[in-house]
Backbone of each chain as ProteinMPNN parsed JSONL, in Angstrom:
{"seq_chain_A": "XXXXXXXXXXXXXXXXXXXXXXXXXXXXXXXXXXXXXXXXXXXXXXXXXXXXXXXXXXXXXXXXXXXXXXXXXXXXX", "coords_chain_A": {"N_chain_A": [[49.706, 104.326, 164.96], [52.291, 102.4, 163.667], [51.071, 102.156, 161.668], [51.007, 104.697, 160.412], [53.839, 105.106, 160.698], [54.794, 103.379, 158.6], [53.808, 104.241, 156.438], [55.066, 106.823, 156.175], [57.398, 106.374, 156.343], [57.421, 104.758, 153.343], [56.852, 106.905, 152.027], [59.29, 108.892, 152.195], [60.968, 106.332, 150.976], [60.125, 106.688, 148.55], [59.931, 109.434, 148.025], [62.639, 110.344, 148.21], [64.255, 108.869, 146.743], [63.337, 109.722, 144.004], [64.092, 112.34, 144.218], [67.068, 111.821, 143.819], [67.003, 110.539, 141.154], [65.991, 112.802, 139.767], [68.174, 114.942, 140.044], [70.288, 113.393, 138.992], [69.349, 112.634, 136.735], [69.022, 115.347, 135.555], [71.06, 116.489, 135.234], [72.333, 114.74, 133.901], [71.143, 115.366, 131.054], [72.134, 117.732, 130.889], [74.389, 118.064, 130.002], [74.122, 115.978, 127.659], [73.357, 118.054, 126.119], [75.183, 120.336, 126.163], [77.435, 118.41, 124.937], [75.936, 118.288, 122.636], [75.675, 120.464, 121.232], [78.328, 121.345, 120.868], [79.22, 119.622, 119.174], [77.208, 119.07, 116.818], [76.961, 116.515, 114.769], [77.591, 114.575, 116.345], [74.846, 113.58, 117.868], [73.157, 110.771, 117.321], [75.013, 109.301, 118.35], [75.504, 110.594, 121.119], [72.929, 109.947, 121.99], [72.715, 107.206, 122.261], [74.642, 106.874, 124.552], [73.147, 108.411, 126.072], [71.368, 106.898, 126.712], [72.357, 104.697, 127.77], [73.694, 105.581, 130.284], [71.577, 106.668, 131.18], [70.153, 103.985, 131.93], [72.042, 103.438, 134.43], [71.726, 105.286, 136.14], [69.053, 105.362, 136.642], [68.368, 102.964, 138.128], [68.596, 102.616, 140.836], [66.589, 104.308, 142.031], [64.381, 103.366, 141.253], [64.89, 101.184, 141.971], [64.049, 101.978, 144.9], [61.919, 102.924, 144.672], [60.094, 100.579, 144.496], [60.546, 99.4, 146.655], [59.437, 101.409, 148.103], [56.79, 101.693, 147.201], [55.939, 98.966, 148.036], [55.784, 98.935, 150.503], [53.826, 100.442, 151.125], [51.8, 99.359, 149.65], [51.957, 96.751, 149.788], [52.288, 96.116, 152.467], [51.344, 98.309, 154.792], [49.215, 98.417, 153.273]], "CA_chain_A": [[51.064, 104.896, 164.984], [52.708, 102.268, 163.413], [50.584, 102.413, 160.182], [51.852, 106.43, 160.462], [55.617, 105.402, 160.264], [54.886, 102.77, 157.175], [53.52, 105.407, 154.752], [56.458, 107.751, 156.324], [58.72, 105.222, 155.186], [57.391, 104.717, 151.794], [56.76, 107.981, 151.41], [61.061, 108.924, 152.278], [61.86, 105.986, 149.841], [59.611, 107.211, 146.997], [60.355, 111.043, 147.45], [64.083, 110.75, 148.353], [64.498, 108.111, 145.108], [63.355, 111.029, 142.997], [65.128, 113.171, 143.96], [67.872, 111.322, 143.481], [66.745, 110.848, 140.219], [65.726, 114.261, 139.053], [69.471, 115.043, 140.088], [70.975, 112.927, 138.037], [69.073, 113.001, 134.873], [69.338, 116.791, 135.087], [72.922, 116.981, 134.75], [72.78, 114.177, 132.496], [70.344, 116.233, 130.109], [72.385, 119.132, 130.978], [75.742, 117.105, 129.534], [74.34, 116.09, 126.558], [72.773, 119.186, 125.3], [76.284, 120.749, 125.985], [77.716, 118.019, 123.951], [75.162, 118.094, 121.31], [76.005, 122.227, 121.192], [79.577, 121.579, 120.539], [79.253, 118.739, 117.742], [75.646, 118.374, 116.204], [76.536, 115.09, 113.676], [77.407, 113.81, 117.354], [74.079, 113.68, 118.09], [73.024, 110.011, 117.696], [76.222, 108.57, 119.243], [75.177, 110.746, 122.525], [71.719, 109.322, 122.122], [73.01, 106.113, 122.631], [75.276, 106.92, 125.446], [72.251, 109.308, 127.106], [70.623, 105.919, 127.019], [73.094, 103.772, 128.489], [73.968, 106.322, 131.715], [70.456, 106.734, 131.815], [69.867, 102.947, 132.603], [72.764, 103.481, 135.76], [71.191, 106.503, 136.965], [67.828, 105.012, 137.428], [68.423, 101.772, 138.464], [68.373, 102.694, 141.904], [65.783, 105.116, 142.446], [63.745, 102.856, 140.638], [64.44, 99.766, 143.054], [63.762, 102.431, 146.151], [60.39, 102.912, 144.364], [59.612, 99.209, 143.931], [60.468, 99.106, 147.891], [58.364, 101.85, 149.068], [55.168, 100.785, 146.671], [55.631, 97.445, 148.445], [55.768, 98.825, 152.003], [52.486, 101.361, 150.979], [50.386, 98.685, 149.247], [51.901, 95.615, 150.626], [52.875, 95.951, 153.997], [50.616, 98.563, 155.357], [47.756, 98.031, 152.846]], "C_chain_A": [[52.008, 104.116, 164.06], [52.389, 102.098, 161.775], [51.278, 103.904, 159.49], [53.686, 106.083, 159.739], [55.501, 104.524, 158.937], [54.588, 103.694, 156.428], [54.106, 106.786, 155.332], [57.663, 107.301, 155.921], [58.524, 105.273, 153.843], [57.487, 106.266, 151.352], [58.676, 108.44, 151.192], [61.089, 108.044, 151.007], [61.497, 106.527, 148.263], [60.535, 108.785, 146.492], [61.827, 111.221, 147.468], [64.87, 109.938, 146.84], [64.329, 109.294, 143.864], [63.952, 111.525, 143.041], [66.535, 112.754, 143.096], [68.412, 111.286, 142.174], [66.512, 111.405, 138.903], [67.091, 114.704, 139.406], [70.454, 114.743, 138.927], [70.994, 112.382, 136.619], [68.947, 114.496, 134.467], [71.042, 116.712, 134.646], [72.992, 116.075, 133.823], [72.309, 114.612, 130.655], [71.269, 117.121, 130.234], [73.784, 119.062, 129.509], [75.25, 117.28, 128.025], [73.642, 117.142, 125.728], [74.156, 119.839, 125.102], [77.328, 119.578, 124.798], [77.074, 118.0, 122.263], [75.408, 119.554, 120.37], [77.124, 122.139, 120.253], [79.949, 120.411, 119.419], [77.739, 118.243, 117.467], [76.18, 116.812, 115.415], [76.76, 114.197, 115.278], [76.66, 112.92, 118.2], [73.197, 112.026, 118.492], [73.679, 108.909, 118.701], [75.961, 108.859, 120.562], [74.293, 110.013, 122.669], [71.775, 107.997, 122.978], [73.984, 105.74, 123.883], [74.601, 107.096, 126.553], [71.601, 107.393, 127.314], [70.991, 104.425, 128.234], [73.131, 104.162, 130.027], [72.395, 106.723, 132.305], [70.019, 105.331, 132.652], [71.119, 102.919, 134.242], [72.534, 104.613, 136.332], [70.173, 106.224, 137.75], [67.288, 104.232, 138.257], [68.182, 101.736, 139.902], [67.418, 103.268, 142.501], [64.595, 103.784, 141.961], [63.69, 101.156, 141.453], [63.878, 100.808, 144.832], [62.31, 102.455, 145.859], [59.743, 101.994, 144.664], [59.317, 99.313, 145.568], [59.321, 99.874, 148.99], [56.428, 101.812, 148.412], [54.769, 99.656, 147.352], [55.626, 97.788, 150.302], [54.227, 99.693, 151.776], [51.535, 100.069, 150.289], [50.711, 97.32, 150.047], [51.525, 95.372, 152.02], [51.472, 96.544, 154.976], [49.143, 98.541, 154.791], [47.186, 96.916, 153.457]], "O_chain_A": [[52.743, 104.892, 163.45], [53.221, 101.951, 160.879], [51.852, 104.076, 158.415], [54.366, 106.553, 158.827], [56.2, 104.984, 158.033], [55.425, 103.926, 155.555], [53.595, 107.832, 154.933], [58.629, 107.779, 155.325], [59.378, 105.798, 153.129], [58.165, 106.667, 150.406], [59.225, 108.281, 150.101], [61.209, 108.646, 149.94], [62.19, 106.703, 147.261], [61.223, 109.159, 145.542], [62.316, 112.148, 146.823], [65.775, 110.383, 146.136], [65.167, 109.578, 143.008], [64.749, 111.594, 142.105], [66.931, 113.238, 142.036], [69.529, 111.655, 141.812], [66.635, 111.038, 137.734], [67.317, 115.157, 138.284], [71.133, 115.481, 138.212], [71.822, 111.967, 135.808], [68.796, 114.858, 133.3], [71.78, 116.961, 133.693], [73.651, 116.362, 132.823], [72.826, 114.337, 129.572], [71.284, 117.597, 129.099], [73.963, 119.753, 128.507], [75.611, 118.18, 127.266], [73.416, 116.877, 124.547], [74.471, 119.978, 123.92], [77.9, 120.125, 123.855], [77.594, 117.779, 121.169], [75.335, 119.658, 119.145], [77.1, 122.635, 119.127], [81.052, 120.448, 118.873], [77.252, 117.188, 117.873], [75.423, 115.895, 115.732], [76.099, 113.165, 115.397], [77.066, 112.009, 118.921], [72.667, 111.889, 119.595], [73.196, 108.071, 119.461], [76.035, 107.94, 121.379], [74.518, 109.151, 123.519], [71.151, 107.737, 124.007], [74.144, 104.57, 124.23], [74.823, 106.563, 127.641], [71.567, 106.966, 128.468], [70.38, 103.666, 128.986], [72.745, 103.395, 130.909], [72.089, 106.994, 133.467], [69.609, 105.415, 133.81], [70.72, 102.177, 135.14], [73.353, 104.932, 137.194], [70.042, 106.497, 138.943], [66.276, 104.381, 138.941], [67.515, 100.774, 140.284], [67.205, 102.846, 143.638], [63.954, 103.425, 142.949], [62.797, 100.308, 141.477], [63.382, 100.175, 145.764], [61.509, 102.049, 146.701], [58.656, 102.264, 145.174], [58.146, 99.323, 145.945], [58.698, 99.482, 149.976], [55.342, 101.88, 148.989], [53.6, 99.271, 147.387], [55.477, 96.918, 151.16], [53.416, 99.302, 152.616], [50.364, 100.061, 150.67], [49.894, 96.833, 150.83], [50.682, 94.627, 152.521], [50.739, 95.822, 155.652], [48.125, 98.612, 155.478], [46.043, 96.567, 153.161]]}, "seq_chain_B": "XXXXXXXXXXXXXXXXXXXXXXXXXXXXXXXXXXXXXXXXXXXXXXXXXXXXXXXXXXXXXXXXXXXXXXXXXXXXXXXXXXXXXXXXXXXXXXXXXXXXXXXXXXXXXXXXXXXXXXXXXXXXXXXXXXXXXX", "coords_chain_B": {"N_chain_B": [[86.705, 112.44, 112.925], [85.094, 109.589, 111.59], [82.351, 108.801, 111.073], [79.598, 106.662, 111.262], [76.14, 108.036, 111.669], [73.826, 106.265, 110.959], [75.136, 103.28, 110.602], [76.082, 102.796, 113.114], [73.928, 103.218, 114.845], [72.308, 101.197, 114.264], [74.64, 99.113, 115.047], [74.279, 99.571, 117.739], [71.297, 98.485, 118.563], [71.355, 96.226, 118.038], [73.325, 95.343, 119.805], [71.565, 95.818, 122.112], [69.333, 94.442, 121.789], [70.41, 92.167, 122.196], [71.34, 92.276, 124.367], [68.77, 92.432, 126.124], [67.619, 90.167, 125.845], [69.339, 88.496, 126.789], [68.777, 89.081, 129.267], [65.975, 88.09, 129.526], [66.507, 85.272, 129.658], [68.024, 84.863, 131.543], [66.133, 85.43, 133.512], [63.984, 83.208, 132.454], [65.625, 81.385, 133.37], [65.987, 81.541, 136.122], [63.668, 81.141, 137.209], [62.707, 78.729, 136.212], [64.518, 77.16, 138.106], [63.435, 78.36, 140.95], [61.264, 77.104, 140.572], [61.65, 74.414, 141.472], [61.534, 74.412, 144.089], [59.594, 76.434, 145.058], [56.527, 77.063, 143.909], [55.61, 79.767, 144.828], [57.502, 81.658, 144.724], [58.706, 81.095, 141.624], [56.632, 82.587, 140.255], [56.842, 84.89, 141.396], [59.301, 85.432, 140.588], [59.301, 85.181, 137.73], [57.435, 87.99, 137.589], [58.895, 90.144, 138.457], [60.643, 89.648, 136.621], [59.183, 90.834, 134.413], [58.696, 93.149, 135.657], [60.942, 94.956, 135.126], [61.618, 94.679, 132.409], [59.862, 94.977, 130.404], [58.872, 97.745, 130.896], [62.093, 98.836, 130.246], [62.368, 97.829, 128.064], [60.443, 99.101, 126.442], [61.737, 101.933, 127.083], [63.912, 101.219, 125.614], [63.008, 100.922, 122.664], [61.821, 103.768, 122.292], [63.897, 105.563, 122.21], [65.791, 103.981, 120.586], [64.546, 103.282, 118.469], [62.801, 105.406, 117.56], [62.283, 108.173, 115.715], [64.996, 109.55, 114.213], [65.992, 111.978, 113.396], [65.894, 115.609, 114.037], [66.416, 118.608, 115.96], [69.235, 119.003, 119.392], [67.121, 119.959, 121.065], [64.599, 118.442, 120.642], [65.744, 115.894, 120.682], [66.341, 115.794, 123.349], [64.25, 116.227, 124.143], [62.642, 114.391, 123.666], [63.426, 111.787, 124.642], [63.529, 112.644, 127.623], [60.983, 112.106, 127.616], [60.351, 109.742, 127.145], [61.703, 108.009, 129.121], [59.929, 108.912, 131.168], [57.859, 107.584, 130.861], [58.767, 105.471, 131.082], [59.166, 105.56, 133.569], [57.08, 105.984, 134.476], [55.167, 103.632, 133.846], [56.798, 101.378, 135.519], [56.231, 102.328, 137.722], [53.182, 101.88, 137.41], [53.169, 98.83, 136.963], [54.349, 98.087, 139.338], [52.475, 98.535, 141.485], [50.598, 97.865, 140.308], [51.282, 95.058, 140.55], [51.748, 94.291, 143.644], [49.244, 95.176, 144.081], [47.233, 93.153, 143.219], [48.07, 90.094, 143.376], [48.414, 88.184, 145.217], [48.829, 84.952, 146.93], [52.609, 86.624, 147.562], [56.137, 86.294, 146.576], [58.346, 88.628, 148.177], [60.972, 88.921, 148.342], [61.634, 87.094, 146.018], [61.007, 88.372, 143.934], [62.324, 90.902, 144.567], [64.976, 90.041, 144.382], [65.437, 89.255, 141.812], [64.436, 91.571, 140.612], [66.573, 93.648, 141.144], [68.771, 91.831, 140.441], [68.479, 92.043, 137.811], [68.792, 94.556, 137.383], [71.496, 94.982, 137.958], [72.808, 93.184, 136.237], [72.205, 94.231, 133.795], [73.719, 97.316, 134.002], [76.282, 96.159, 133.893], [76.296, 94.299, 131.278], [75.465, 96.263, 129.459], [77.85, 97.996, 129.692], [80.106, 95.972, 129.175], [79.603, 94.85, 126.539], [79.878, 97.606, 125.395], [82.652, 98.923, 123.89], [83.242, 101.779, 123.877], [82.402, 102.848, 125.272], [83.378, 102.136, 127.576], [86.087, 103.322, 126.95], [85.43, 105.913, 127.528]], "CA_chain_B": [[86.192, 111.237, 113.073], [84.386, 109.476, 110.382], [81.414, 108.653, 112.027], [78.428, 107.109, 109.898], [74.822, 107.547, 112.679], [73.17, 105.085, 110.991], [75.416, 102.13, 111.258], [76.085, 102.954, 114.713], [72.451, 102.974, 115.398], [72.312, 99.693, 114.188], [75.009, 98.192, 115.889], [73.473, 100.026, 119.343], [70.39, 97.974, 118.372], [71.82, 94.506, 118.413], [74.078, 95.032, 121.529], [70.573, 96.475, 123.177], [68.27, 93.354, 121.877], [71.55, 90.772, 122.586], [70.866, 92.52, 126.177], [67.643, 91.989, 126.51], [67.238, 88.581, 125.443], [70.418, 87.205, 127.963], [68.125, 89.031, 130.544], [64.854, 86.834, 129.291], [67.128, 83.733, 129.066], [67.864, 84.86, 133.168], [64.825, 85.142, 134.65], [63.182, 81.814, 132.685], [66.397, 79.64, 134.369], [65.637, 81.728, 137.356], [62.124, 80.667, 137.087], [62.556, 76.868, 136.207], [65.215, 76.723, 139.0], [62.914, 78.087, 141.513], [59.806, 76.442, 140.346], [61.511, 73.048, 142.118], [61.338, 74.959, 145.562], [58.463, 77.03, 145.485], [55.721, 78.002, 142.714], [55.069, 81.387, 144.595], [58.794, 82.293, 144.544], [58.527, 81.014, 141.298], [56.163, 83.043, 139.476], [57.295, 86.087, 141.647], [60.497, 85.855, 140.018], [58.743, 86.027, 136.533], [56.7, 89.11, 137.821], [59.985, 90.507, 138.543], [61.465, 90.526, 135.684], [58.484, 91.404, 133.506], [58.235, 94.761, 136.156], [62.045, 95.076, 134.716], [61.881, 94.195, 131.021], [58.699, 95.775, 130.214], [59.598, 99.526, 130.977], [62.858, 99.279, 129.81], [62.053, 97.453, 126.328], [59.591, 100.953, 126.008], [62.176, 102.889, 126.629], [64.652, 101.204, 124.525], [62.211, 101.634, 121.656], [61.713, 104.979, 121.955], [65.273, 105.942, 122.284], [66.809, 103.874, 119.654], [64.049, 102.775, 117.535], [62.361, 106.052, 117.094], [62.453, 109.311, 114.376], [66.496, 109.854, 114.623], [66.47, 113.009, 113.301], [65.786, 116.761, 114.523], [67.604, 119.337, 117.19], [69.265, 118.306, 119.834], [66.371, 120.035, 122.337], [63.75, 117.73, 120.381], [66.047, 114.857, 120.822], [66.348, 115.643, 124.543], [62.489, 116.148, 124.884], [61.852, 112.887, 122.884], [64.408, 111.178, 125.627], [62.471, 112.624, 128.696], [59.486, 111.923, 127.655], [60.882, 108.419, 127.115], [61.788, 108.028, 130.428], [59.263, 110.0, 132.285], [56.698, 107.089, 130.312], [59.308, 104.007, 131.56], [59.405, 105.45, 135.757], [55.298, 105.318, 135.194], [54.957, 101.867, 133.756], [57.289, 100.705, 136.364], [54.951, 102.157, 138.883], [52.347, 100.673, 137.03], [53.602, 97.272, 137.29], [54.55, 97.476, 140.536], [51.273, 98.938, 142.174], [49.379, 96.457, 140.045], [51.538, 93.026, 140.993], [51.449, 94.32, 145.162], [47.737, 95.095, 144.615], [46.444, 92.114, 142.419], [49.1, 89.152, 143.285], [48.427, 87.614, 146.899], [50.072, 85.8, 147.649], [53.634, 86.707, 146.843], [57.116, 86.358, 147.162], [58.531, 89.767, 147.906], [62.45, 88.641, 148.501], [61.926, 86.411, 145.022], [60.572, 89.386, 142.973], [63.523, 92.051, 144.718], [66.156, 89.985, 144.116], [65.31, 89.309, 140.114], [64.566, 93.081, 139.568], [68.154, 94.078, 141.716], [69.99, 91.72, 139.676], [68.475, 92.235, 136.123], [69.367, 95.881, 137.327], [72.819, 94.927, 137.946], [73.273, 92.523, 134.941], [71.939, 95.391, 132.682], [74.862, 97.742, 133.828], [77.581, 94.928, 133.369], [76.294, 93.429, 130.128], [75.699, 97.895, 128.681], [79.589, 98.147, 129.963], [80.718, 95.223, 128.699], [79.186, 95.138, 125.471], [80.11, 98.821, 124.335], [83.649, 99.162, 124.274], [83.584, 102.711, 123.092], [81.566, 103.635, 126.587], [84.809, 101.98, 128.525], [87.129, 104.459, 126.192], [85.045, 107.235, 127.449]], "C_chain_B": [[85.569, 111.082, 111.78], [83.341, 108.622, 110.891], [79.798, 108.351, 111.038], [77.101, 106.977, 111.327], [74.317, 106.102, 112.24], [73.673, 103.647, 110.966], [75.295, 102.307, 112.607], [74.842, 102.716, 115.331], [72.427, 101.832, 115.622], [72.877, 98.987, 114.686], [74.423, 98.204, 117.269], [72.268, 98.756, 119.412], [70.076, 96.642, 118.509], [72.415, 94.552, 119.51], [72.703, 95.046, 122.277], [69.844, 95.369, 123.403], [68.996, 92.483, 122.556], [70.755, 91.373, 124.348], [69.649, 91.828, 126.865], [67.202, 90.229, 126.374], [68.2, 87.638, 126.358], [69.334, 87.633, 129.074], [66.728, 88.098, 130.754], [65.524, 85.752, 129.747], [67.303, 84.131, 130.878], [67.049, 84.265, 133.756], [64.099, 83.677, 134.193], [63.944, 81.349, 133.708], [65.968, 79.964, 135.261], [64.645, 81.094, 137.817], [61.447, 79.155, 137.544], [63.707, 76.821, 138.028], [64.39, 76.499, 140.203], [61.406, 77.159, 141.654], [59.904, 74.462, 140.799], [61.342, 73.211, 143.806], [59.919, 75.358, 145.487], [57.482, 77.501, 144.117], [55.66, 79.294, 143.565], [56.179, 82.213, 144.202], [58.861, 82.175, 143.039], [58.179, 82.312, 139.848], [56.451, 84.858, 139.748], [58.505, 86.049, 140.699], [59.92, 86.388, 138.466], [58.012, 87.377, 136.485], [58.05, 90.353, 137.903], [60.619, 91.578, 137.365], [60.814, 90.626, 134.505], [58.721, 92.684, 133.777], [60.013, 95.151, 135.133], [62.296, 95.505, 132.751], [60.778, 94.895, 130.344], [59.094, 97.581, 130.193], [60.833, 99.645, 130.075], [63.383, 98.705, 128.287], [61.515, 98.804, 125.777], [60.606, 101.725, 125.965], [62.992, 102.708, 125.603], [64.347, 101.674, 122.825], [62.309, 103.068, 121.761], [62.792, 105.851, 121.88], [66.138, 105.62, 120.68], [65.97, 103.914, 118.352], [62.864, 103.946, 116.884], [62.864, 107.108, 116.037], [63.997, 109.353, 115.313], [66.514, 111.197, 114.619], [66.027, 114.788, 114.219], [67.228, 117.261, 115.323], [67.474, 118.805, 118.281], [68.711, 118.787, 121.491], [65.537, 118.994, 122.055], [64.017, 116.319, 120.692], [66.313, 114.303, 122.516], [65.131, 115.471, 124.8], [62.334, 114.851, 124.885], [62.791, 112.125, 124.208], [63.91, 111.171, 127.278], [61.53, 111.924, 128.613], [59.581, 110.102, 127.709], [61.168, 107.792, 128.304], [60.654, 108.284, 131.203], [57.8, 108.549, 131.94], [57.364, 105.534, 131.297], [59.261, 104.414, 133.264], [57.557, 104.995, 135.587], [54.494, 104.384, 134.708], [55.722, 101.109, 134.878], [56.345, 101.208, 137.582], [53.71, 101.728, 138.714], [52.116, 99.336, 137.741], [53.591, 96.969, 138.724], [53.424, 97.659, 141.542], [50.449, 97.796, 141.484], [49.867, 95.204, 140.714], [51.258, 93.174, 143.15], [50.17, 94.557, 145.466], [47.228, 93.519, 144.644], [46.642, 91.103, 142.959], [49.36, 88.877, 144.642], [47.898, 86.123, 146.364], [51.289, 85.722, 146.554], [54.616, 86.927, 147.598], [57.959, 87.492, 147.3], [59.925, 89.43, 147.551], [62.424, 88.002, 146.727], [61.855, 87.806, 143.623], [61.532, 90.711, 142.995], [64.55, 91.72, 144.594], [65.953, 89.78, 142.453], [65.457, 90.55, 139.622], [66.235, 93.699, 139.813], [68.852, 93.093, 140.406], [69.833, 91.579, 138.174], [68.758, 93.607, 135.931], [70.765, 95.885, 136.971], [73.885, 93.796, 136.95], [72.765, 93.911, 133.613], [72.922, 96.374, 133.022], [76.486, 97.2, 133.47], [77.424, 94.827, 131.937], [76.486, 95.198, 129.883], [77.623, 98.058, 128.832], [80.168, 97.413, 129.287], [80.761, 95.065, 127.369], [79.626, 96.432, 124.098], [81.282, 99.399, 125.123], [83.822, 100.478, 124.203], [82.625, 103.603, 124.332], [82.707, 103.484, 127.796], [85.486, 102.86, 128.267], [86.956, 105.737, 126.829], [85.991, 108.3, 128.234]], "O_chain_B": [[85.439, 111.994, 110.964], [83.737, 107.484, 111.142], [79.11, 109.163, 110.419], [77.089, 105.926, 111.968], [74.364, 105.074, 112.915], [72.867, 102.761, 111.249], [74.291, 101.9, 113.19], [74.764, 102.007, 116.335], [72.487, 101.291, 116.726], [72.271, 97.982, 115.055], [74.116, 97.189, 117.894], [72.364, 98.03, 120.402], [69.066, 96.054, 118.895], [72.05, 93.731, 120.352], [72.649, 94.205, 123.174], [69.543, 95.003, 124.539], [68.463, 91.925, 123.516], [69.916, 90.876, 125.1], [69.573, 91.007, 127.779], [66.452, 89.479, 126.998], [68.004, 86.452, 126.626], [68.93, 86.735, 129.814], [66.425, 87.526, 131.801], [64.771, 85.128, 130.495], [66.487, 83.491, 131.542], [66.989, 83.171, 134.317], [63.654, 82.944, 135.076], [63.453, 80.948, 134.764], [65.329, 79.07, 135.815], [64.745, 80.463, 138.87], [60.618, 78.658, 138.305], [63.18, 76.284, 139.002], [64.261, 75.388, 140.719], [60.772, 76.742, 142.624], [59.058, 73.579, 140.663], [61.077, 72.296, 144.585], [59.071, 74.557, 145.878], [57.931, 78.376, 143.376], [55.657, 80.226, 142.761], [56.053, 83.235, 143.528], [59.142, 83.31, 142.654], [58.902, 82.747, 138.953], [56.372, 85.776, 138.931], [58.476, 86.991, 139.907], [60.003, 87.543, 138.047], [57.948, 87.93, 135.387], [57.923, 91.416, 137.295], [60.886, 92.756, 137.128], [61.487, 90.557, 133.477], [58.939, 93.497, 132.879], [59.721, 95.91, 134.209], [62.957, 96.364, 132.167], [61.249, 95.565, 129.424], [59.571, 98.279, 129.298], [60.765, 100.464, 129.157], [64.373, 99.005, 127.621], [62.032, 99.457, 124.87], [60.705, 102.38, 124.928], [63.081, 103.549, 124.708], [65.006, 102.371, 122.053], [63.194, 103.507, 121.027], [62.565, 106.979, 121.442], [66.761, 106.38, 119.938], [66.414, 104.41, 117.317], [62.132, 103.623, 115.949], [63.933, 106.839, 115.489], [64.16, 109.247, 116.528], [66.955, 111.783, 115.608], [65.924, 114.567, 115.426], [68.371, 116.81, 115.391], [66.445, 118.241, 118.651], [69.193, 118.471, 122.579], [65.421, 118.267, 123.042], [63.11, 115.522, 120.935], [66.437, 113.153, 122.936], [64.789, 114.63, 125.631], [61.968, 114.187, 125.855], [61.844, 112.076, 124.993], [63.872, 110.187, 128.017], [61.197, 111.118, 129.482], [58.796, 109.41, 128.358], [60.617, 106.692, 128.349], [60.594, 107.502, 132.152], [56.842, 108.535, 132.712], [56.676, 104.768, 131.971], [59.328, 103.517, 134.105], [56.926, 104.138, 136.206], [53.311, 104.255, 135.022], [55.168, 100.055, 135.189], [55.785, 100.388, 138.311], [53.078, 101.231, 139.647], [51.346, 98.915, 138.605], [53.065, 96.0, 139.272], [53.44, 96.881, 142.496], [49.763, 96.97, 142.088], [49.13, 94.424, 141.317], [50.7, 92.297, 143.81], [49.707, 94.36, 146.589], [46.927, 92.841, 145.627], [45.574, 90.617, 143.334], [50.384, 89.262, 145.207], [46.92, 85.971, 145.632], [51.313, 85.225, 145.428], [54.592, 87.428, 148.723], [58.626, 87.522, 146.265], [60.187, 89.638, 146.367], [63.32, 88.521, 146.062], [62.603, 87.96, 142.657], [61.671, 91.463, 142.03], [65.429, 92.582, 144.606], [66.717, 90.561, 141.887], [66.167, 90.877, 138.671], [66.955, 94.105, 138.901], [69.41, 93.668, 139.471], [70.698, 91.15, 137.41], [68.962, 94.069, 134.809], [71.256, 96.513, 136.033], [75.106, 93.64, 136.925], [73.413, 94.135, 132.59], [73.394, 96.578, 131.904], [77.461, 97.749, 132.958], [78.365, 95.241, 131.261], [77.632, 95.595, 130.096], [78.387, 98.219, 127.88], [80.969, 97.978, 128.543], [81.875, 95.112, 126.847], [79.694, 96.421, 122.869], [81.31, 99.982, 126.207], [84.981, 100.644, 124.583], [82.265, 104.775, 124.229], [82.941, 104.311, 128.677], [85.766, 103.544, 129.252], [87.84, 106.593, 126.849], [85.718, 109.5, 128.214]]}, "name": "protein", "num_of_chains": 2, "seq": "XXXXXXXXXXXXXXXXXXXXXXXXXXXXXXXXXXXXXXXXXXXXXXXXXXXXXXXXXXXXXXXXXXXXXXXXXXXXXXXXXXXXXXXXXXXXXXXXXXXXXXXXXXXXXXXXXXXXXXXXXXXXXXXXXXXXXXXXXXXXXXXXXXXXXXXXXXXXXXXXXXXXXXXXXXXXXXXXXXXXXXXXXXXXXXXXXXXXXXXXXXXXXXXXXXX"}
């Protein structure tokens, strides 16, 4: 049972981190395509922006990952 | 605007490496600091912030340091795909160091990646004034 709730846990932090994730690099894809629409020479300047908001988008999903890999291989492995 | 890409690139390129290299210069002190307490804490911390620095060196490459040009669906693909390569090296990393790497310090290895997370949004902010402006 309590092996059950560890890889119900990891599993929540993995799949709910995605989401999270896939949320907020959709709209951020969504963004700069709409910017890229409305000024093409713009194009590298977003690049470099998409890159930046991408590193504070992921940052978190990406430590929920770390946490539920480490409760699935650590903990209950 | 008068806007030239390819300087801009270039400056992007030095703020990005300057980044990366204060976050190296982190985790050693981190490293040496703990390495008078504990070698496992220690070397966790370097595991840390390889799982950290590793992925997001790849993506930086492929973002800044790849083909500039095309449309800007190709430049979105190339950007996914860039990403979609840095979430599954970081699960990489991290499934390999919790398989391989007994024993280990978990607390030493979650606080390095948390705060090379949260020094990599400070230093990107701080760094590019023209992202404050926005």
């Amino acid at each position: 049972m309590e092996m059950a709730l560890l890889y119900i846990a990891g599993a929540l932090m993995l799949g709910l981190g995605s989401v999270g994730a896939a949320v907020g690099i959709g709209i951020l894809g969504g963004k700069f395509l709409e910017g890229a629409a409305r000024q093409p020479e713009l194009i590298p300047l977003l690049r470099t922006q998409f890159f930046i908001v991408m590193g504070l988008v992921d940052a978190v999903p990406m430590i929920g990952v770390g946490l539920g890999l480490y409760v699935l291989f650590a903990v209950a492995g | 605007m008068n806007l030239k890409p390819g300087k801009h690139i270039q400056a992007t390129r030095q703020r990005v490496g300057r980044i990366f290299l204060i976050q190296t210069l982190m985790v050693v002190i981190m490293a040496v600091i703990f390495l008078f307490y504990d070698l496992i804490a220690a070397y966790s911390v370097l595991l840390g912030g390889v799982i950290y620095l590793l992925p997001n060196s790849y993506f930086a490459w492929r973002i800044l340091f790849s083909q500039q040009n095309g449309s800007p669906n190709r430049a979105l693909a190339d950007m996914y795909i860039g990403q979609i390569w840095k979430m599954a090296i970081s699960i990489v990393c991290f499934s390999a160091v919790f398989i391989l790497v007994r024993p280990l310090s978990p607390f030493s290895l979650f606080v390095t990646f948390i705060l090379l997370q949260i020094s990599g949004w400070y230093l990107q902010m701080k760094v590019n004034n023209r992202f404050l402006k926005l």
